[in-house]
C-alpha positions in Angstrom: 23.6 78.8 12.4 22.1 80.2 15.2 21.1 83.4 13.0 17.7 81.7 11.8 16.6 80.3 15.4 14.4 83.7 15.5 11.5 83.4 13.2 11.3 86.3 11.7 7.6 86.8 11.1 7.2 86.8 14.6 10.3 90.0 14.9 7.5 92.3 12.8 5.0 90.5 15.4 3.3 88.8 11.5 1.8 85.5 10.6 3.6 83.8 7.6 0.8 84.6 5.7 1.6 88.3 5.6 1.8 90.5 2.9 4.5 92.7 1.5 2.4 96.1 2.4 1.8 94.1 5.9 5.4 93.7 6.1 6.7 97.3 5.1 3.8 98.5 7.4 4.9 96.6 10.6 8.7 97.4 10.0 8.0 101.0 10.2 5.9 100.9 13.2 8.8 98.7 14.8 11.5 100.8 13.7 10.6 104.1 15.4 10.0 102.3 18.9 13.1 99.7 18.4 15.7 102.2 17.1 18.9 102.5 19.6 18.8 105.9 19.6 15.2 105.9 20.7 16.1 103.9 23.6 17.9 104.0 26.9 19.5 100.7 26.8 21.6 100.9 23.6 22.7 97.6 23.5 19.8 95.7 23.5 18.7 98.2 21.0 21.1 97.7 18.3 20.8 93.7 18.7 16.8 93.9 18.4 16.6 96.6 15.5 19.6 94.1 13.8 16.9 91.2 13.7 13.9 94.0 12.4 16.4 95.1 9.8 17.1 91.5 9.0 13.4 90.6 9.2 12.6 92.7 6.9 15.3 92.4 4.2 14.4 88.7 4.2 10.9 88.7 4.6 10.8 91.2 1.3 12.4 89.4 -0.9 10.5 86.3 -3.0 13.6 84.2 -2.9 14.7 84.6 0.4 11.2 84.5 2.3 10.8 81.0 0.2 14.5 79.8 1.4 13.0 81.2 5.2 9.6 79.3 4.3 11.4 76.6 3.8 13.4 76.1 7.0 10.2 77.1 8.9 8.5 74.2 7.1 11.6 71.8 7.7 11.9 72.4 11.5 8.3 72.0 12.0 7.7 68.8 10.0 11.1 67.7 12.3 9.6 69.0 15.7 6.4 67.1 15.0 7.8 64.1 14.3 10.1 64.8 17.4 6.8 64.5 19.5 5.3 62.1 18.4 7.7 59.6 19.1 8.7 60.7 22.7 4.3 60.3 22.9 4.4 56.8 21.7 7.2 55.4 23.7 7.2 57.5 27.3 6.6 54.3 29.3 9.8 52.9 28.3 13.6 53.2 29.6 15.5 55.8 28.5 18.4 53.0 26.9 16.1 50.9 24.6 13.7 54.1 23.9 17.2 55.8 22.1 17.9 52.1 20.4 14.3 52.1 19.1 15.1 55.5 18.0 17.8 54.9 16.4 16.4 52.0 14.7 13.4 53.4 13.2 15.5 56.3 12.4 17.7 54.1 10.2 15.0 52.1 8.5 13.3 55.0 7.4 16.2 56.5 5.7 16.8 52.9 4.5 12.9 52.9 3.2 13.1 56.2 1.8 16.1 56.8 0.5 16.1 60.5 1.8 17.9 63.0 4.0 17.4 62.8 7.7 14.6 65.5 9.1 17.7 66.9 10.5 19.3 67.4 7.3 16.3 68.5 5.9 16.3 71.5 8.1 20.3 71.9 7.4 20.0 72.1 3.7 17.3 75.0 4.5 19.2 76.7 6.5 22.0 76.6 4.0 19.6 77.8 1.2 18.4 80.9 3.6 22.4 81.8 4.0 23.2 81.7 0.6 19.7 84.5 -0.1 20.7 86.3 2.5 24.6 86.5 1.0 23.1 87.0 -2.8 20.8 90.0 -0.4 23.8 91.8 0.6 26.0 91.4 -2.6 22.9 93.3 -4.2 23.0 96.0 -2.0 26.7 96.0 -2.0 26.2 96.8 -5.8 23.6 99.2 -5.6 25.7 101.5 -3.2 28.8 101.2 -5.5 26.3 101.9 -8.3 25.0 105.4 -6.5 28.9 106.2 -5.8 29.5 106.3 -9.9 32.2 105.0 -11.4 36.1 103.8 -9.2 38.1 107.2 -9.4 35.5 109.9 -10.8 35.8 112.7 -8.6 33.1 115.1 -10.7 36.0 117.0 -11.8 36.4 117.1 -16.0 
């Protein structure tokens, strides 16, 4: 799911702190310098304005910033913890540094009866998908809502 590696505060150039008005405020600033047809090199264009468009979908709606929040708050708490052990052991050989690793890996999960900090951030991730799907079914709705009903062609 290479999709959320971008955060997506950082596409509007926000803290996660931002407001809504700070949001809608930075996407239009974005959008008239990032649009493709603004731009010489179109490709690049279209993938950039692509992450501001989804940046700002996300980002706007309640249940889908959380589900984001979340897997911002999963891969931190699993990066930190990341550090910290390769601080603790860096004198050591690489071969008993992954056993220790390993072990300490399995007695916490053993202790604590919980996911893995790398599931953690999975189950987040998986979350975020399924806003961003329940995201575009809405709009899928709302433009077959403005179309009127299957088959009406205006004429009586």
């Amino acid at each position: 799911m290479a999709e959320f590696d971008d955060n997506l505060y950082e596409v509007l150039g926000l803290t996660q702190d931002a407001t809504d008005d700070q949001i809608k405020a930075a996407y239009r600033k974005l959008v008239l310098v990032k649009h493709p047809d603004k731009r010489e090199d179109k490709e690049q264009a279209q993938i950039e304005f692509r992450q501001l468009q989804k940046a700002y979908e996300v980002l706007l709606d309640a249940q889908a910033r959380k589900a984001f929040d979340d897997v911002l708050a999963a891969q931190r708490r699993r990066g930190s913890f990341a550090k910290a052990q390769r601080t603790s052991t860096a004198g050591w050989g690489a071969e008993r540094q992954k056993m220790r690793e390993k072990l300490e890996v399995a007695e916490r999960e053993a202790a604590e009866g919980r996911r893995t900090k790398e599931d953690e951030v999975e189950v987040a991730r998986r979350r975020l998908q399924q806003e961003i799907e329940r995201l575009r079914r809405t709009r899928e709705l709302e433009r077959k809502a403005r179309r009127g009903p299957a088959g009406s062609d205006g004429s009586s």
